[in-house]
Steps between C-alpha positions, in 0.01 A plus 500: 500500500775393734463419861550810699697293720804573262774685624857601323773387723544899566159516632549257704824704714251807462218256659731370817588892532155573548412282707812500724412870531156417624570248738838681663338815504819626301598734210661349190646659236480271162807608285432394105419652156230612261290241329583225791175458572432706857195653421329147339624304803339782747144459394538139461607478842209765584210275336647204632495607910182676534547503840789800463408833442761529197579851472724659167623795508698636187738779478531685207761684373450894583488696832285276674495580852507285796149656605387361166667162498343439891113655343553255208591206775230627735227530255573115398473363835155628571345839335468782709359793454714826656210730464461559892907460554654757762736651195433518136871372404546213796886436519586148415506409874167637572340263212739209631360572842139534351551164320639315787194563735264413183713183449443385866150580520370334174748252430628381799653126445539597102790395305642816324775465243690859362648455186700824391620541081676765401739525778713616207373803425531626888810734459739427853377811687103352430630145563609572830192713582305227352698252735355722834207432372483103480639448807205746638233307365361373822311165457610145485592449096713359271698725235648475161731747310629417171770677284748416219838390593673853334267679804649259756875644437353801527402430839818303553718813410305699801631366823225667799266362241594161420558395865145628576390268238665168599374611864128525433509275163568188339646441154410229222607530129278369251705538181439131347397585099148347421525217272326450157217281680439754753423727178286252361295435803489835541292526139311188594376704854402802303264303256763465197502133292644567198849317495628693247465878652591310842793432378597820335502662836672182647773595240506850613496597858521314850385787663100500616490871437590463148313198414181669637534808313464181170240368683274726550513590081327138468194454405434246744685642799217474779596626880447249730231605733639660822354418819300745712726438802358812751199711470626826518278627812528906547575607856447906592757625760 
C-alpha cells in the first residue's frame, strides 16, 4: 500500500489552508469542485496531526438549520449531554456559549481546526445567519469553509454579503484537475493492484469521488485503518 505520506498537489493547497487557519487563528474559505479531493485530504491531514482536534462538519442539502449545523459542530468537539440544559431548544448562541466555557475548561492549550462542507447548500438568508454564527464562536480556532466556484458568484452578486466575507475571510481556489497518477495512487491507497482495473478508472475519471465509487466495487478495496485521534469523553452540563 502506498505511503500515506502521498498527497495530490490539490491536497497539498487544502493542507497549507489548514494549517494557515490554525496557526493565524483565521477563517478560510477553500473555493474548488467535486471529486478534488477535500474530503481525502481532511482526514489525512486529521491522522497525520494528532495533536489537533480535527473537527468536520457537513452540510447537507435540506432545511438544515443553523441550531443544527452548530449541535453537529458542538457534538464533534467534545459530546455533551443537554439533559440538565436551562431550555430544551438552546439557540445557537446558547450552545456556542455552552461550548466555549467547555472548550476552555477541558482543552485549554488544544489545537482546534473547523472545517465546514456544504457551504453550498446554505441558501443567502442561512449563509448570512450562519456567518453570525462563526464569528460568535468564542475560542481561539482555526476555520475552513469550502464551496464550488458557481456558489462564490453567488456570493459575489450580493454586495452587504460579499464585503462581509473578504472582511472576516480569506480566499484560495483549488481548481487544479487531478492527474491520472493521482488516480492510480489513489487505487494503490485503497488496497487495489490489479493494473488492468487501475487503469480502467485511470481512463475514466480524475475526480476522487468518482474513482471511489469504482473502488469500493473491488474486491480488494480495503479502508485504510483510521486513527483513533480523541476519545470522545461525555461531559453533563
Amino acid at each position: 500500500m502506498i505511503n500515506e505520506v502521498w498527497e495530490t498537489l490539490n491536497q497539498l493547497k487544502m493542507n497549507e489552508g489548514f494549517r494557515a487557519a490554525l496557526k493565524e487563528k483565521k477563517i478560510i474559505c477553500i473555493i474548488d469542485h467535486p471529486g478534488t479531493g477535500f474530503k481525502h485530504a481532511f482526514r489525512r491531514f486529521s491522522n497525520l496531526n494528532s495533536d489537533v482536534r480535527s473537527v468536520f462538519v457537513e452540510i447537507p442539502i435540506g432545511k438544515k438549520s443553523t441550531r443544527e449545523i452548530t449541535l453537529d459542530m458542538l457534538t464533534q468537539i467534545m459530546t455533551i449531554r443537554f439533559n440538565n440544559f436551562k431550555y430544551k431548544t438552546p439557540s445557537p448562541f446558547d450552545l456556542l456559549r455552552v461550548l466555549g466555557e467547555r472548550v476552555k475548561q477541558d482543552l485549554r492549550g488544544k489545537k482546534i481546526l473547523i472545517v465546514f462542507d456544504g457551504i453550498d447548500n446554505l441558501s443567502k438568508k442561512k449563509l448570512a445567519d450562519f456567518m453570525l454564527i462563526i464569528k460568535g464562536i468564542n475560542f481561539p480556532c482555526g476555520i475552513v469553509l469550502r464551496f464550488g466556484a458557481d456558489y462564490y458568484k453567488k456570493i459575489k452578486s450580493n454586495e452587504k454579503l460579499y464585503n462581509e466575507f473578504w472582511l472576516f475571510t480569506e480566499w484560495r481556489k483549488v481548481t487544479t484537475p487531478n492527474t491520472p497518477e493521482d488516480i492510480e495512487k489513489l487505487c494503490r491507497f485503497y488496497g487495489l493492484d490489479n493494473p488492468i482495473f487501475i487503469r480502467e478508472i485511470c481512463d475514466r475519471t480524475t475526480s476522487f469521488t468518482v474513482a471511489m465509487s469504482f473502488i469500493k466495487k473491488h474486491n480488494n478495496y480495503r479502508p485504510p485503518s483510521q486513527l483513533n485521534l480523541f476519545s470522545q469523553n461525555p461531559v453533563r452540563i
